[in-house]
mmCIF file of the N, C-alpha and C atoms, coordinates in Angstrom:
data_MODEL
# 
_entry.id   MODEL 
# 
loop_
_atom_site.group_PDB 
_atom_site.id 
_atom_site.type_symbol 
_atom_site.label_atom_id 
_atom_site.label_alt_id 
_atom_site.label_comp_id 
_atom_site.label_asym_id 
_atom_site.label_entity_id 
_atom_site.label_seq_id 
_atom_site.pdbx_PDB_ins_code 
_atom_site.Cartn_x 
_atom_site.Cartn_y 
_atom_site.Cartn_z 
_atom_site.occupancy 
_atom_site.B_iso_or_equiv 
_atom_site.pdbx_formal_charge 
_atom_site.auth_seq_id 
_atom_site.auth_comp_id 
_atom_site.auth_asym_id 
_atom_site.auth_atom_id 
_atom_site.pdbx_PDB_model_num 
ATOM 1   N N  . UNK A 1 1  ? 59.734 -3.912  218.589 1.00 0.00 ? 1  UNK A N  1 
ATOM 2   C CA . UNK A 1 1  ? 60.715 -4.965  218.781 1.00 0.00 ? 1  UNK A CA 1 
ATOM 3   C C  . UNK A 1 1  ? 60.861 -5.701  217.461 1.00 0.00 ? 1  UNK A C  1 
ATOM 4   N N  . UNK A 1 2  ? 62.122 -5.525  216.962 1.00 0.00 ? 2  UNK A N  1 
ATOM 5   C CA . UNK A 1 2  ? 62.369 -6.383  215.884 1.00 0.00 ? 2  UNK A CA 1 
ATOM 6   C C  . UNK A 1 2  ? 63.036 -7.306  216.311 1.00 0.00 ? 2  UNK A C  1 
ATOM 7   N N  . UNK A 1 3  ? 62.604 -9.145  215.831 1.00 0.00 ? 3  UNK A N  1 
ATOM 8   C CA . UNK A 1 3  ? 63.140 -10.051 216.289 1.00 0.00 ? 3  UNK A CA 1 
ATOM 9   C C  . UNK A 1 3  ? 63.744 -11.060 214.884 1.00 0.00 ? 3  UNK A C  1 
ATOM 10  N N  . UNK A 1 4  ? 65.638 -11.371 215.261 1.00 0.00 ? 4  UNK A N  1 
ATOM 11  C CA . UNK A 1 4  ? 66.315 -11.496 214.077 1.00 0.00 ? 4  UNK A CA 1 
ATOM 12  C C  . UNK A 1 4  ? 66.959 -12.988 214.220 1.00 0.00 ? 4  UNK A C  1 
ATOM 13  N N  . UNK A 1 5  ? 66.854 -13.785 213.581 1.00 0.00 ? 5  UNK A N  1 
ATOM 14  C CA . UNK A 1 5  ? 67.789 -14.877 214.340 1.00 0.00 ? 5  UNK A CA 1 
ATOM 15  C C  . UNK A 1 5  ? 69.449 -14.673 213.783 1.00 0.00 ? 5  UNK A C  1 
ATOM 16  N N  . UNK A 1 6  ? 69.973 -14.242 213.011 1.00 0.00 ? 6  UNK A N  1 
ATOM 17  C CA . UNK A 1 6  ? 71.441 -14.090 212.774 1.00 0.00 ? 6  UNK A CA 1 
ATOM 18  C C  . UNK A 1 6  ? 71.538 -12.596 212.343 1.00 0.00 ? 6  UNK A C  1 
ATOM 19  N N  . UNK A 1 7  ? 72.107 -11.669 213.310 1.00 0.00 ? 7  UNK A N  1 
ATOM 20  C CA . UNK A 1 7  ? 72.813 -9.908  213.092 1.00 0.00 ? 7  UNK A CA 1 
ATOM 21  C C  . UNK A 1 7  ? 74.136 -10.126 212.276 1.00 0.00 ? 7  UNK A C  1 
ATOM 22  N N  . UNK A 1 8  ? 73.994 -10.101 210.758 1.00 0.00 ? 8  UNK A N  1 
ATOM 23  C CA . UNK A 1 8  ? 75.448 -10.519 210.165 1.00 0.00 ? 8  UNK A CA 1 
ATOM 24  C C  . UNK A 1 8  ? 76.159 -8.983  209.821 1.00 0.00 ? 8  UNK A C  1 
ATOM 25  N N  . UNK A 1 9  ? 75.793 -8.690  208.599 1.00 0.00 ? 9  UNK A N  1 
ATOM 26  C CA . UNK A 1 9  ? 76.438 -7.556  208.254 1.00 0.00 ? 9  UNK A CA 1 
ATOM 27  C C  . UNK A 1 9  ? 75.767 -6.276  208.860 1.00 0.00 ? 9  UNK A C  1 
ATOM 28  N N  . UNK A 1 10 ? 74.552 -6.456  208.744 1.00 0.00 ? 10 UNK A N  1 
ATOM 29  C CA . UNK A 1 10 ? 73.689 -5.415  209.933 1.00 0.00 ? 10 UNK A CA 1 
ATOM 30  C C  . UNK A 1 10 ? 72.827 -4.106  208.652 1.00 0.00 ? 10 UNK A C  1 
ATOM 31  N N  . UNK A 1 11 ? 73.247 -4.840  207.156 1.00 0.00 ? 11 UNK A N  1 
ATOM 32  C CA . UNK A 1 11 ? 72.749 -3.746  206.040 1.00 0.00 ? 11 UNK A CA 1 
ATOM 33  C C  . UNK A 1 11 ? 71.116 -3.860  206.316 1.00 0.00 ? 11 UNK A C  1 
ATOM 34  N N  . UNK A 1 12 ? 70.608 -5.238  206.134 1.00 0.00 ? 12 UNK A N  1 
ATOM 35  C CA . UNK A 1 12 ? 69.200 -5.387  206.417 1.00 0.00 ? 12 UNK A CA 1 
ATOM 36  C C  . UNK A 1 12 ? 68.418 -4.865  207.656 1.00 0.00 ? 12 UNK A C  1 
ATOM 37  N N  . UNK A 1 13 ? 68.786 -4.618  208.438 1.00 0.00 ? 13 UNK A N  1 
ATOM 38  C CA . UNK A 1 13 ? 68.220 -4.282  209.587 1.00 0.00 ? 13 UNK A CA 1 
ATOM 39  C C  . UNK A 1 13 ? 68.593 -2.690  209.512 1.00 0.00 ? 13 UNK A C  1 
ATOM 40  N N  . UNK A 1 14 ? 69.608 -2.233  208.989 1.00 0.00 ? 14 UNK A N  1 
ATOM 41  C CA . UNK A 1 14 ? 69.894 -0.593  209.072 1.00 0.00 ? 14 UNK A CA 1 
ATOM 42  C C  . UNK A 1 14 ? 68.547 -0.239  207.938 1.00 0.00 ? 14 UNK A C  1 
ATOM 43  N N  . UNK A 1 15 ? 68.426 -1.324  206.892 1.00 0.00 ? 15 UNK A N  1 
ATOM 44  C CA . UNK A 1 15 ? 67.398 -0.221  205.854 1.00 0.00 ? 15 UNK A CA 1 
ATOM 45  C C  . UNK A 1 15 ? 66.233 -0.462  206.870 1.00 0.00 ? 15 UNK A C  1 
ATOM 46  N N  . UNK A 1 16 ? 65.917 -1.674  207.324 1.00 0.00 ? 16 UNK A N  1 
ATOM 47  C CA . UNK A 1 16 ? 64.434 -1.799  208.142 1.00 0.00 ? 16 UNK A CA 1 
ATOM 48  C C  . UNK A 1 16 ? 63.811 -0.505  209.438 1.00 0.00 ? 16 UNK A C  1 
ATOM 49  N N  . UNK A 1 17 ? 65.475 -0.447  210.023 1.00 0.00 ? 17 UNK A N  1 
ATOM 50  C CA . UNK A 1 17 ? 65.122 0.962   210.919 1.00 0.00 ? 17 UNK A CA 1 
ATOM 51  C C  . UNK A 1 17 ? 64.600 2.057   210.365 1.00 0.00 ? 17 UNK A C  1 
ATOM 52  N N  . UNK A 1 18 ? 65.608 2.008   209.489 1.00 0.00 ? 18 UNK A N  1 
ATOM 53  C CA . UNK A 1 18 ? 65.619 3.338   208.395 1.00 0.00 ? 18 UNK A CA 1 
ATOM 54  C C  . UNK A 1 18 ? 63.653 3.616   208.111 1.00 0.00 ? 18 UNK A C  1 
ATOM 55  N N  . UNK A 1 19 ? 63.384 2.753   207.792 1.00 0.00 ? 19 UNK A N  1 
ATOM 56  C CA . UNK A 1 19 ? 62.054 2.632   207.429 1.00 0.00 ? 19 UNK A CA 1 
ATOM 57  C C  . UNK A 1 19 ? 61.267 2.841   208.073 1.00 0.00 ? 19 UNK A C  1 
ATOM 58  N N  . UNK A 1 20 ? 61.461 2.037   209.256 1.00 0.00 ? 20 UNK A N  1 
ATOM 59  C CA . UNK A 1 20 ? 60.303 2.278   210.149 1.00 0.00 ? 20 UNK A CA 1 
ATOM 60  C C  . UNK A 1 20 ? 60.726 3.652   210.971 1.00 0.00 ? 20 UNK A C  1 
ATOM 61  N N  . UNK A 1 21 ? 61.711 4.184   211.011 1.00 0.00 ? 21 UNK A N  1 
ATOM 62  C CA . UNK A 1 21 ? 61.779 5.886   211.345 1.00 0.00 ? 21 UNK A CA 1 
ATOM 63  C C  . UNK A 1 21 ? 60.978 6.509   210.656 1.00 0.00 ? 21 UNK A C  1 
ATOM 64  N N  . UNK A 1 22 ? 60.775 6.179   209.579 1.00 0.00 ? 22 UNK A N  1 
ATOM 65  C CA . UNK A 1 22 ? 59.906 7.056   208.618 1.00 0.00 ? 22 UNK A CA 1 
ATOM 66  C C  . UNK A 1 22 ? 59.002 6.912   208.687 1.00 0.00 ? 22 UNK A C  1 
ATOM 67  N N  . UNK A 1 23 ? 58.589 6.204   209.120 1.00 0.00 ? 23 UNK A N  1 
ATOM 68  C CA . UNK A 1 23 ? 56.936 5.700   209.634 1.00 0.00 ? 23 UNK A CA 1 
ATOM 69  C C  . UNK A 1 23 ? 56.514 6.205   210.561 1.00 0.00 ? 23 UNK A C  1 
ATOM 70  N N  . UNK A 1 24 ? 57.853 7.049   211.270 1.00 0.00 ? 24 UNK A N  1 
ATOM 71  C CA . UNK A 1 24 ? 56.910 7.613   212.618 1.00 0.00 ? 24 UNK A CA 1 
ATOM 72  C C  . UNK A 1 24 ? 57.266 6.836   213.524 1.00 0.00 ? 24 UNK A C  1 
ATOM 73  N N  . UNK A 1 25 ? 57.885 5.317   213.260 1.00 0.00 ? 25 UNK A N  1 
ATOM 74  C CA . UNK A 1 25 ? 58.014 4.484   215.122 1.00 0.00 ? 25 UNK A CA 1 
ATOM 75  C C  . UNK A 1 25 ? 58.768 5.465   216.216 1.00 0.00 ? 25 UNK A C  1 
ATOM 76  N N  . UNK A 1 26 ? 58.514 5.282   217.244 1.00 0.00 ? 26 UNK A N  1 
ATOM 77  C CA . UNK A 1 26 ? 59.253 6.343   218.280 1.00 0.00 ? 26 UNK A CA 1 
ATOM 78  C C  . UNK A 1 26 ? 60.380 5.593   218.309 1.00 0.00 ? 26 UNK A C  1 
ATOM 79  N N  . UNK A 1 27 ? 60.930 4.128   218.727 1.00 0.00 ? 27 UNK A N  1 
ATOM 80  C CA . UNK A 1 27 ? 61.422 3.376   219.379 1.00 0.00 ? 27 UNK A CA 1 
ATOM 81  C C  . UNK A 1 27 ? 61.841 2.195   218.776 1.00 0.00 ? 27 UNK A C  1 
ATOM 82  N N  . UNK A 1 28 ? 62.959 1.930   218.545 1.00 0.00 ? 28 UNK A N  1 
ATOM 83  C CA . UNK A 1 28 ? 63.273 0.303   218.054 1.00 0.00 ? 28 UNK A CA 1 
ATOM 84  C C  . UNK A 1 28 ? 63.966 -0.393  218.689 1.00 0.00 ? 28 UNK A C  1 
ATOM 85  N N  . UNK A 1 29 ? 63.760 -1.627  219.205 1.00 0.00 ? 29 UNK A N  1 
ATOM 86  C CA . UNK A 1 29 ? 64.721 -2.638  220.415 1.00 0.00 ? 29 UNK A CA 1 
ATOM 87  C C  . UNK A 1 29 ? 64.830 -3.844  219.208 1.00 0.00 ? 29 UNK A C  1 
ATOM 88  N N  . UNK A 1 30 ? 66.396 -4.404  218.957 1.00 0.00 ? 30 UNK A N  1 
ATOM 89  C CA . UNK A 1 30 ? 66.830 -6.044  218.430 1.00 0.00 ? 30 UNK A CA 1 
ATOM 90  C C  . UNK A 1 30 ? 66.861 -6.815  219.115 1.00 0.00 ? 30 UNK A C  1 
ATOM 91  N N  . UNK A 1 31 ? 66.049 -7.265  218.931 1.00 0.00 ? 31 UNK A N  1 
ATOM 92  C CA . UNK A 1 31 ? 66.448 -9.076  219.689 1.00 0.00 ? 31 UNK A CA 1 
ATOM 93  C C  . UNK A 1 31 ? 66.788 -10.152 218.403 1.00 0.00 ? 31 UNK A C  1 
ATOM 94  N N  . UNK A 1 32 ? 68.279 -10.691 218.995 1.00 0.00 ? 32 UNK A N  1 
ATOM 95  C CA . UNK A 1 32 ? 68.871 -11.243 217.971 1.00 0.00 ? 32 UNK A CA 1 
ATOM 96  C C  . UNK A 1 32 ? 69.056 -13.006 218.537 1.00 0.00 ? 32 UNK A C  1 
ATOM 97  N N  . UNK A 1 33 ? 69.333 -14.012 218.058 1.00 0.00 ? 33 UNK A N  1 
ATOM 98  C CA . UNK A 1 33 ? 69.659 -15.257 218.190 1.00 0.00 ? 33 UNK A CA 1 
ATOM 99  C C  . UNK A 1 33 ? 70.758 -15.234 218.417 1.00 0.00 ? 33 UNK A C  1 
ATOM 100 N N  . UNK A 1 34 ? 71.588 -14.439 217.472 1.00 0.00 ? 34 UNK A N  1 
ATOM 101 C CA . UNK A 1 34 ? 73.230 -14.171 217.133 1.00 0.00 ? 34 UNK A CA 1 
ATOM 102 C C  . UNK A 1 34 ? 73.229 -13.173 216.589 1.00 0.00 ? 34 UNK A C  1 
ATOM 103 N N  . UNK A 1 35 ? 74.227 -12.580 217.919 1.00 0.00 ? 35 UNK A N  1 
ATOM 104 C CA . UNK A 1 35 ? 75.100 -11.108 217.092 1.00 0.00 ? 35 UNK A CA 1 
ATOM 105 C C  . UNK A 1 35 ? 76.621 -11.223 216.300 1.00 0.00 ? 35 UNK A C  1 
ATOM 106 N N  . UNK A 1 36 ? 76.378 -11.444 215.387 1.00 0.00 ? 36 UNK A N  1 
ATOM 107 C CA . UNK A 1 36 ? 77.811 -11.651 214.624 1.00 0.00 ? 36 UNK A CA 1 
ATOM 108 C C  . UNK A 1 36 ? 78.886 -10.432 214.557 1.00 0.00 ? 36 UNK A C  1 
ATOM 109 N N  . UNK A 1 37 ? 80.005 -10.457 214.654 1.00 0.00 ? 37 UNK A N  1 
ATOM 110 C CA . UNK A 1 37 ? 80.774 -8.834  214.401 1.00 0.00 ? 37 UNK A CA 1 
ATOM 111 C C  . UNK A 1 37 ? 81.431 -8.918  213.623 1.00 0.00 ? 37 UNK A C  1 
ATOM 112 N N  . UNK A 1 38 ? 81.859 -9.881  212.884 1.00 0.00 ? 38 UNK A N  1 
ATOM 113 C CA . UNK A 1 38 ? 83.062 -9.445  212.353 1.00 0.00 ? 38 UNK A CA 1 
ATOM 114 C C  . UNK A 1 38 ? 83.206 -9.581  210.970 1.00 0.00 ? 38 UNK A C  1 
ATOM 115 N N  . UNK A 1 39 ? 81.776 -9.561  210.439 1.00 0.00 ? 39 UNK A N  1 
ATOM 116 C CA . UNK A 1 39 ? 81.507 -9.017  208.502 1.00 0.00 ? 39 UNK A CA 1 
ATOM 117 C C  . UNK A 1 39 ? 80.585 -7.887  209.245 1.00 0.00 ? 39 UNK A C  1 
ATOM 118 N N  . UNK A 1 40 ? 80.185 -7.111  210.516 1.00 0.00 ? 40 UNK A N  1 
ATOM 119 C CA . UNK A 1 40 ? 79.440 -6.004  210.384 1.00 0.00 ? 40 UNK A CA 1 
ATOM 120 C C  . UNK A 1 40 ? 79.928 -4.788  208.705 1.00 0.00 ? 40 UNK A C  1 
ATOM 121 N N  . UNK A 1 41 ? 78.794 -4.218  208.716 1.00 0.00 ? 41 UNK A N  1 
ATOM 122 C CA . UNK A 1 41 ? 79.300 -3.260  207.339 1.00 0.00 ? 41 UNK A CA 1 
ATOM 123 C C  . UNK A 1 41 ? 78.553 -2.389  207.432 1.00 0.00 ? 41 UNK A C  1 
ATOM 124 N N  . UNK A 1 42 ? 77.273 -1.883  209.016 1.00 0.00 ? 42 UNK A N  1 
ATOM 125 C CA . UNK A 1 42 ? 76.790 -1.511  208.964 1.00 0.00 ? 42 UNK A CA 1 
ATOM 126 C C  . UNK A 1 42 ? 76.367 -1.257  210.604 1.00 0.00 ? 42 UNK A C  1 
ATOM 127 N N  . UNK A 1 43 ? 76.611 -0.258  211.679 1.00 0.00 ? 43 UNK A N  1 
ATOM 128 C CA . UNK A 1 43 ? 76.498 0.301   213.204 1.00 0.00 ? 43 UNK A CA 1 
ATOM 129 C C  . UNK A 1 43 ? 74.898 -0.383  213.050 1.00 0.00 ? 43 UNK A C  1 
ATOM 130 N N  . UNK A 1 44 ? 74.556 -1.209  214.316 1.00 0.00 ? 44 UNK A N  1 
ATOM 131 C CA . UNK A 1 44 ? 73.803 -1.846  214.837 1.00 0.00 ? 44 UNK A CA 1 
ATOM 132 C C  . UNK A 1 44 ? 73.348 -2.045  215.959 1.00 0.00 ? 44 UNK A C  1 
ATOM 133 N N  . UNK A 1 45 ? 72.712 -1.232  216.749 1.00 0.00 ? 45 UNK A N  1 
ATOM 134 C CA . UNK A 1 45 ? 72.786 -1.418  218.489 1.00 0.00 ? 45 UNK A CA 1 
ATOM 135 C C  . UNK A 1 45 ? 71.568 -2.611  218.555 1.00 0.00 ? 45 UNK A C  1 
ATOM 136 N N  . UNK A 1 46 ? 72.224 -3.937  218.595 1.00 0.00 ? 46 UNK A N  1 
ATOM 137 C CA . UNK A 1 46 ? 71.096 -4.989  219.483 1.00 0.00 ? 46 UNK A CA 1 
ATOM 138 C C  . UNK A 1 46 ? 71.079 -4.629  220.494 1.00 0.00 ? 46 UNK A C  1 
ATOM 139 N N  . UNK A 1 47 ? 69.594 -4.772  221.224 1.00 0.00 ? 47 UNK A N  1 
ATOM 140 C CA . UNK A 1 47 ? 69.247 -4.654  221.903 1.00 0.00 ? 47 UNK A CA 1 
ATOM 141 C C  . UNK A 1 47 ? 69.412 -5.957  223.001 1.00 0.00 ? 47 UNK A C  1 
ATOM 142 N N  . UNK A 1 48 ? 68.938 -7.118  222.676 1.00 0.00 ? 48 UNK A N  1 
ATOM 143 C CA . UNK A 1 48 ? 69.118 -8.082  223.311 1.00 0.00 ? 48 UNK A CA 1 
ATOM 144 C C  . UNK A 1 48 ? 69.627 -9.520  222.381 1.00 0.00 ? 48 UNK A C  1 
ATOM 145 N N  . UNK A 1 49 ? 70.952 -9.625  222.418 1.00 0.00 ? 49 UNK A N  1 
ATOM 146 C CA . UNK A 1 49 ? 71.188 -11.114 221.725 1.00 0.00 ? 49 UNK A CA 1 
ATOM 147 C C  . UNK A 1 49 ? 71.644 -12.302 223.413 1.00 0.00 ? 49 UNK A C  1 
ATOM 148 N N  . UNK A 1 50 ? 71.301 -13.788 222.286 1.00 0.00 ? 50 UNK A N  1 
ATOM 149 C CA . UNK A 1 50 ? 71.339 -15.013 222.921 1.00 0.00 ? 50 UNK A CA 1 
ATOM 150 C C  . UNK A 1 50 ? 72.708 -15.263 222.981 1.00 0.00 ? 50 UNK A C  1 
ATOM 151 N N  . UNK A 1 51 ? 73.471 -15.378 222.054 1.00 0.00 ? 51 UNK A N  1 
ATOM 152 C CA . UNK A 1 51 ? 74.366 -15.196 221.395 1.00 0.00 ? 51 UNK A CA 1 
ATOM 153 C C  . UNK A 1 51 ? 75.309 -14.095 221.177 1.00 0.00 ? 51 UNK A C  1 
ATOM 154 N N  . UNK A 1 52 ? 76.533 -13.785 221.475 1.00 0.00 ? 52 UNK A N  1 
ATOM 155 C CA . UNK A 1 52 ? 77.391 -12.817 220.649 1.00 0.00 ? 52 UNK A CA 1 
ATOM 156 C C  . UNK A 1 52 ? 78.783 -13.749 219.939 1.00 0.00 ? 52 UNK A C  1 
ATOM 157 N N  . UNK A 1 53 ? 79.242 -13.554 219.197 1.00 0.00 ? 53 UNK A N  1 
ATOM 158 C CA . UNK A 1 53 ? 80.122 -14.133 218.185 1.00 0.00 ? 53 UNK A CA 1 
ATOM 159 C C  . UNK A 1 53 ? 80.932 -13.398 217.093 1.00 0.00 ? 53 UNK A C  1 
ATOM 160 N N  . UNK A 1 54 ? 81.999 -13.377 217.624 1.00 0.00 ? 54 UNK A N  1 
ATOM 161 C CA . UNK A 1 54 ? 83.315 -12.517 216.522 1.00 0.00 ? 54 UNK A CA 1 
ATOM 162 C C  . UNK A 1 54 ? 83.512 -12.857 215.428 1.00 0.00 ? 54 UNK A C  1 
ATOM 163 N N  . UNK A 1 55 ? 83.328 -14.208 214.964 1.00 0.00 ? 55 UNK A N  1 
ATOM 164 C CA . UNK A 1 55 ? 83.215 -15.221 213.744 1.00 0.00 ? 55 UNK A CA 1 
ATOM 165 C C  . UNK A 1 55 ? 83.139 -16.130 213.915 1.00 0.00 ? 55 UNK A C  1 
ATOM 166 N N  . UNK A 1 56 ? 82.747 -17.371 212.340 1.00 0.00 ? 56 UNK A N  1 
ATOM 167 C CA . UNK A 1 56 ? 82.648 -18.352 212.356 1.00 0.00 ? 56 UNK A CA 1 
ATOM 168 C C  . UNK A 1 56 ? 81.006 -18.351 211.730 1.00 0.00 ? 56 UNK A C  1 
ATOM 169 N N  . UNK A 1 57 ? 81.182 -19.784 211.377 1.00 0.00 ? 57 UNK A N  1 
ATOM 170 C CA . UNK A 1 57 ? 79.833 -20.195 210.233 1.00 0.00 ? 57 UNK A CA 1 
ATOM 171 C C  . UNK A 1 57 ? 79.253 -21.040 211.341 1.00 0.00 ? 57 UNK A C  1 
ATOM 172 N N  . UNK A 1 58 ? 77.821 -20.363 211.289 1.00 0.00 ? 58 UNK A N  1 
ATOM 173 C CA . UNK A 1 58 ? 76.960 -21.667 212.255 1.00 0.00 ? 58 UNK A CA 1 
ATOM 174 C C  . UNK A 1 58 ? 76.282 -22.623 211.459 1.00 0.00 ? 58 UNK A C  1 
ATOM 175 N N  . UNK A 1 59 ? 76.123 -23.819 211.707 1.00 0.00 ? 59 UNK A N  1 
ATOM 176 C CA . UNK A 1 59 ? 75.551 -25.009 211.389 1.00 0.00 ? 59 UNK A CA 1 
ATOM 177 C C  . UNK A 1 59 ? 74.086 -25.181 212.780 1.00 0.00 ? 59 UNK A C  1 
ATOM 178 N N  . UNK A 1 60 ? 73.281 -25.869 212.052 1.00 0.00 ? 60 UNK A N  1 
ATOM 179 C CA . UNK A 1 60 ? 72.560 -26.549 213.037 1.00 0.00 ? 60 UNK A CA 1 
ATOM 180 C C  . UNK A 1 60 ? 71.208 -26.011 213.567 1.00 0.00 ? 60 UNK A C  1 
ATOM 181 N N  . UNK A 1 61 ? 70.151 -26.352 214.083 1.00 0.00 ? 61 UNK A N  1 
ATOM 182 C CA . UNK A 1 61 ? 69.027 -25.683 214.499 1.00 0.00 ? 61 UNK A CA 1 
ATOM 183 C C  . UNK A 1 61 ? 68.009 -25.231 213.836 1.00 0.00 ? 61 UNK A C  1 
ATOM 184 N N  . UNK A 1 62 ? 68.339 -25.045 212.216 1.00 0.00 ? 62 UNK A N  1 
ATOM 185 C CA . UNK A 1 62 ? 67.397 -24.595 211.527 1.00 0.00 ? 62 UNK A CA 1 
ATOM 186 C C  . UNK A 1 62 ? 68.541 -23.771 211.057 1.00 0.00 ? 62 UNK A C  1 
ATOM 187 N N  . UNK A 1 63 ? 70.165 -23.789 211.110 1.00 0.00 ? 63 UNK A N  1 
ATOM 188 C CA . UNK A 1 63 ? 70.588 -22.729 210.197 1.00 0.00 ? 63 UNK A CA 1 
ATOM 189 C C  . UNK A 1 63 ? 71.498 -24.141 209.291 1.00 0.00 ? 63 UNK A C  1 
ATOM 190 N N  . UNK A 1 64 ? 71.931 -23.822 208.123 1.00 0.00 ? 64 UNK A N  1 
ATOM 191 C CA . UNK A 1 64 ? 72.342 -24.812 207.160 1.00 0.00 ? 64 UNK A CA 1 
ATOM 192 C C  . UNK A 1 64 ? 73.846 -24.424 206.440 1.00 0.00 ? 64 UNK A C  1 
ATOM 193 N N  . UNK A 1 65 ? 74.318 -25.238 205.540 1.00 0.00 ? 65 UNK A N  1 
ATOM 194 C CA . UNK A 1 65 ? 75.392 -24.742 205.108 1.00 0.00 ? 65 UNK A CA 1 
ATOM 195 C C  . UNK A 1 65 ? 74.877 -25.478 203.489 1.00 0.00 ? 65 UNK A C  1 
ATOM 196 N N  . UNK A 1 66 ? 74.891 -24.615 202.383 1.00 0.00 ? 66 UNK A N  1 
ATOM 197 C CA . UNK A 1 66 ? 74.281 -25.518 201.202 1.00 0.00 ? 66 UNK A CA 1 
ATOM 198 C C  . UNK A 1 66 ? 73.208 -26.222 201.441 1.00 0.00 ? 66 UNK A C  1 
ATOM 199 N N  . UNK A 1 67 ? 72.067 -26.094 202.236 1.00 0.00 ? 67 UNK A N  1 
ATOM 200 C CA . UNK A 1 67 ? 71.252 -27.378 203.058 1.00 0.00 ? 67 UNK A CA 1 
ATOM 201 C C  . UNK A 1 67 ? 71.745 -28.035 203.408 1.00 0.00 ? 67 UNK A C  1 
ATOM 202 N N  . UNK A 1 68 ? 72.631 -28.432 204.333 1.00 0.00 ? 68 UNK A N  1 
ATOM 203 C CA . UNK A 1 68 ? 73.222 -29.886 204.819 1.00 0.00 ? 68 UNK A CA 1 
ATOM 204 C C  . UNK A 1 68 ? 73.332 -28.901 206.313 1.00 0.00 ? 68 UNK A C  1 
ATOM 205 N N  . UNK A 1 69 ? 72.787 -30.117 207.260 1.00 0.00 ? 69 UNK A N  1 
ATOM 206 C CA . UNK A 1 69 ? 73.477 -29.960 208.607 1.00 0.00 ? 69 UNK A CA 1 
ATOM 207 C C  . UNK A 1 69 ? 72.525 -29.164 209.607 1.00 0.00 ? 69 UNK A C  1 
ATOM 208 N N  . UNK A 1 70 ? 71.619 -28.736 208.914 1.00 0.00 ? 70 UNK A N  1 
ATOM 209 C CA . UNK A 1 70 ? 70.142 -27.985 208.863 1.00 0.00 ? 70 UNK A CA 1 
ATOM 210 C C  . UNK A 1 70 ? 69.286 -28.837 210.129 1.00 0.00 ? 70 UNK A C  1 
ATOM 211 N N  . UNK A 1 71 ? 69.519 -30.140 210.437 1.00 0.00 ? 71 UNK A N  1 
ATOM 212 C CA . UNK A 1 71 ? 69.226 -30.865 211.337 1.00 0.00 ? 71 UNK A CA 1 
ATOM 213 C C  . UNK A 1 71 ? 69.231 -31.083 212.636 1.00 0.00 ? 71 UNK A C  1 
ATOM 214 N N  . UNK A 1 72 ? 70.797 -30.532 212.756 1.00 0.00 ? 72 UNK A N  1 
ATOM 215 C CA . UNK A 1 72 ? 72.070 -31.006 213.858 1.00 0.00 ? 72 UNK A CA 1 
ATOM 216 C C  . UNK A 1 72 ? 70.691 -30.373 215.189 1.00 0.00 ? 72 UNK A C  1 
ATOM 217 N N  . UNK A 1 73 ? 70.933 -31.009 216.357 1.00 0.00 ? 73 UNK A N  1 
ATOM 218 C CA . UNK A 1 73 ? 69.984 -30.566 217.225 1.00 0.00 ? 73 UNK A CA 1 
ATOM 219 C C  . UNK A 1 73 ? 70.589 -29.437 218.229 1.00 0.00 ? 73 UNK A C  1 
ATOM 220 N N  . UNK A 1 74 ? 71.513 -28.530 217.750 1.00 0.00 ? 74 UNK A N  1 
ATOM 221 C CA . UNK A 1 74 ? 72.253 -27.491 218.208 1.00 0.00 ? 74 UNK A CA 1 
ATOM 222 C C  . UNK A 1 74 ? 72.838 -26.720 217.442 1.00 0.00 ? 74 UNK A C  1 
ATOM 223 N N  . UNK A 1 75 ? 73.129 -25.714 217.690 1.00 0.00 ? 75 UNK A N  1 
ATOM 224 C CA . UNK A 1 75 ? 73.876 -24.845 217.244 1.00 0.00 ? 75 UNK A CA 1 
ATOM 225 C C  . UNK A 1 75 ? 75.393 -24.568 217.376 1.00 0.00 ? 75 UNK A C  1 
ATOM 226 N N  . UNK A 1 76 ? 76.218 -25.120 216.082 1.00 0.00 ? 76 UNK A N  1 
ATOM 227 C CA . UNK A 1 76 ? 77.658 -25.327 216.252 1.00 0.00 ? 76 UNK A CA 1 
ATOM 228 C C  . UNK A 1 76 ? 78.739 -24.418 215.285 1.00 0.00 ? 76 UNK A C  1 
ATOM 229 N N  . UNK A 1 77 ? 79.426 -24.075 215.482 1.00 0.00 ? 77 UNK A N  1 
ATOM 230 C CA . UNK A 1 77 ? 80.192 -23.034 214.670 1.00 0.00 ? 77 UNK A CA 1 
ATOM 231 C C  . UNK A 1 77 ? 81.232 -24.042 213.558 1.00 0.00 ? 77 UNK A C  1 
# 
């Protein structure tokens, strides 16, 4: 189980599979915070997101914009 909080373009997680195929894992399941689609640049089957989202910039929760907004006690597009 790989666990992701934002699925953006999906390059990072394609080399990470990639990798751990080579390692021999039998099996890989995503669990995502947010599945983003619409900068994908790279086929991605999550397994389980909280979230799905066509676009838009999230603010809030621990995600930031320049550091600012990094606070907000939710997650807002």
């Amino acid at each position: 189980m790989v666990l992701e909080e934002i699925v953006d373009t999906g390059l990072t997680l394609t080399t990470l599979i990639d990798e751990l195929k080579r390692l021999g894992v039998a099996s890989v399941a995503i669990c995502a915070l947010v599945n983003k689609h619409a900068r994908r640049q790279a086929e991605v089957d999550v397994t389980y997101a909280g979230i799905e989202l066509d676009d838009g910039f999230l603010v809030g929760y621990g995600l930031d914009l320049a550091e600012l907004k990094r606070n907000l006690p939710a997650i807002y597009v």
